[in-house]
C-alpha positions, 0 to 999 in steps of 0.5 A: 516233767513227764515225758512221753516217749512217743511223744518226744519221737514225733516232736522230733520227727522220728517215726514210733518203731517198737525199737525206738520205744523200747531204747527210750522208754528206758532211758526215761525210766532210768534217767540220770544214768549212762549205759554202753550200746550193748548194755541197753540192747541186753536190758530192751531184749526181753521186750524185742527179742531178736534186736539186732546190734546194728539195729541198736546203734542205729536207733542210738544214732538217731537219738543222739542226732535229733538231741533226745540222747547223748553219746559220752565218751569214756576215757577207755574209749567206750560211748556211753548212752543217756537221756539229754532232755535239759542241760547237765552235767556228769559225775563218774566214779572212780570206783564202779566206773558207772557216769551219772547226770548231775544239775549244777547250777551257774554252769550254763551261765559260765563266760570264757575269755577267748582268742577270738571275740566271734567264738560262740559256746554251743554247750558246756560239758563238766565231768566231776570225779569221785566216789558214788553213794553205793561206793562210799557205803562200801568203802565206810562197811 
C-alpha cells in the first residue's frame, strides 16, 4: 500500500511541518529498515539544513506516540527509529549490527498460557538473530 506522508500526519492529527515530512517521508522510502536519532537527522539535513537535534527527537516522539513509528531498543542501549504501519517482526544482524522488519506469519495469532486469565497481549515483539543477505556475501567472498 502507498502511503502519503502528509497523509498519515493528518489522519493522526499531527500538523505537516517540513520536519515532520522530511523524518517520514524517509521512513516510507526506506521502509523496513531502523536508523538511531542522529542517524536520520544526518540523512533530512541536505533537505532542513539547521534541523535541530531536540527538533529530531522531538518529532521522533511524536511519531512513535500516535503509532506512525517505532522506537527499538538495542542491546547497547541505543533506540532505533522505524515506520510501524502494520504488524512485524525484527531480524538483527549479528555482524553489521543493522535491525531490519520482517512479516511472519502466525505470529499475531500466537496464545500464552498465563497467570491471570484477565491478561491481555496488546503486541507481540519477536527479534530473530543472524546474518544479513550483504553479510553472507562477505562472508562466502
Amino acid at each position: 500500500m502507498s502511503w502519503s506522508a502528509e497523509k498519515l500526519l493528518r489522519e493522526k492529527g499531527l500538523r505537516v511541518t517540513p520536519q515532520r515530512l522530511a523524518v517520514l517521508e524517509l521512513f516510507l522510502s526506506e521502509s523496513g529498515f531502523h536508523w538511531s536519532a542522529d542517524q536520520i537527522r544526518n540523512r533530512v539535513l541536505p533537505g532542513i539544513p539547521g534541523l535541530a537535534r531536540g527538533t529530531t527527537y522531538k518529532v521522533l516522539e511524536e511519531l512513535v506516540n500516535t503509532g506512525i513509528c517505532e522506537e527499538l531498543a538495542t542491546p547497547e542501549g541505543l533506540s532505533l527509529y522505524g515506520i510501524r504501519l502494520k504488524p512485524h517482526q525484527h531480524f538483527v544482524c549479528r555482524n553489521c549490527h543493522r535491525w531490519f522488519d520482517v512479516d511472519v506469519s502466525g505470529v499475531e495469532e500466537l496464545h500464552i498460557s498465563t497467570a491471570s486469565p484477565a491478561a491481555v497481549i496488546d503486541n507481540v515483539a519477536v527479534t530473530f538473530h543472524g546474518l544479513c543477505a550483504d553479510c553472507r556475501k562477505t562472508d562466502d567472498q
